[in-house]
C-alpha positions as CSV (number, residue, x, y, z in Angstrom):
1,X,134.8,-130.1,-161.2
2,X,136.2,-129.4,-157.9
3,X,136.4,-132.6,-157.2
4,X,139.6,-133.3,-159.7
5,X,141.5,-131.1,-157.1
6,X,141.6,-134.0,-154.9
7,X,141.0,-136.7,-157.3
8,X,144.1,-136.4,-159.8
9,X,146.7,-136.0,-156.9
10,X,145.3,-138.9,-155.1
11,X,145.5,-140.9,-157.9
12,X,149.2,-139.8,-158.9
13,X,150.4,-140.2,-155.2
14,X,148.6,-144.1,-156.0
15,X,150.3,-144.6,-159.0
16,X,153.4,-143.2,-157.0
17,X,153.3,-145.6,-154.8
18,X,152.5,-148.6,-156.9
19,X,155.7,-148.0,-158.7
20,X,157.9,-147.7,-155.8
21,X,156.7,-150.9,-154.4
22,X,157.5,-152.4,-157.7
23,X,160.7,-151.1,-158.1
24,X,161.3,-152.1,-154.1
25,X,160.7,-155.9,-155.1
26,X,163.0,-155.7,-157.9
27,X,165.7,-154.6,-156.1
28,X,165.0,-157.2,-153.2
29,X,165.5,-160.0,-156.1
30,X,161.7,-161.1,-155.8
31,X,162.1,-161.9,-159.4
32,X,165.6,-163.2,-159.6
33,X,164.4,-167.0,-159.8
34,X,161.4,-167.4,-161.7
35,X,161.5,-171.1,-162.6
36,X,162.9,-172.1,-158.8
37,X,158.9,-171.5,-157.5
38,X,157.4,-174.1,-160.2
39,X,160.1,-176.8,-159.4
40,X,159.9,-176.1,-155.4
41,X,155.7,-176.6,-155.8
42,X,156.4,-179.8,-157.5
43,X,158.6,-181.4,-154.8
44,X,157.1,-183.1,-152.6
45,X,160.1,-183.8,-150.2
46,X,160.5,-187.7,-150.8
47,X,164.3,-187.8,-151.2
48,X,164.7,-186.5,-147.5
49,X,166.4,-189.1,-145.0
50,X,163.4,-190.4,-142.4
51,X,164.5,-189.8,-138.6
């Protein structure tokens, strides 16, 4: 049982942290444009001028 003593903070701090990093990439706009990605996968770059 003296085990939980480390285990539960551990596991809170985890959580914690988890949550901070999500609410860190929300705030950076990592989910801003979520349609953007798909469109940019497709492209493959014809319509660019050749040098």
């Amino acid at each position: 049982m003296s085990i939980l003593v480390y285990l539960i903070p551990i596991a809170l701090f985890l959580g914690g942290l988890g949550l901070a990093a999500f609410l860190w990439s929300l705030k950076s706009g990592q989910y801003d444009d979520l349609e953007g990605a798909s469109w940019r996968m497709l492209d493959d770059g014809d319509d660019k001028p050749a040098d």
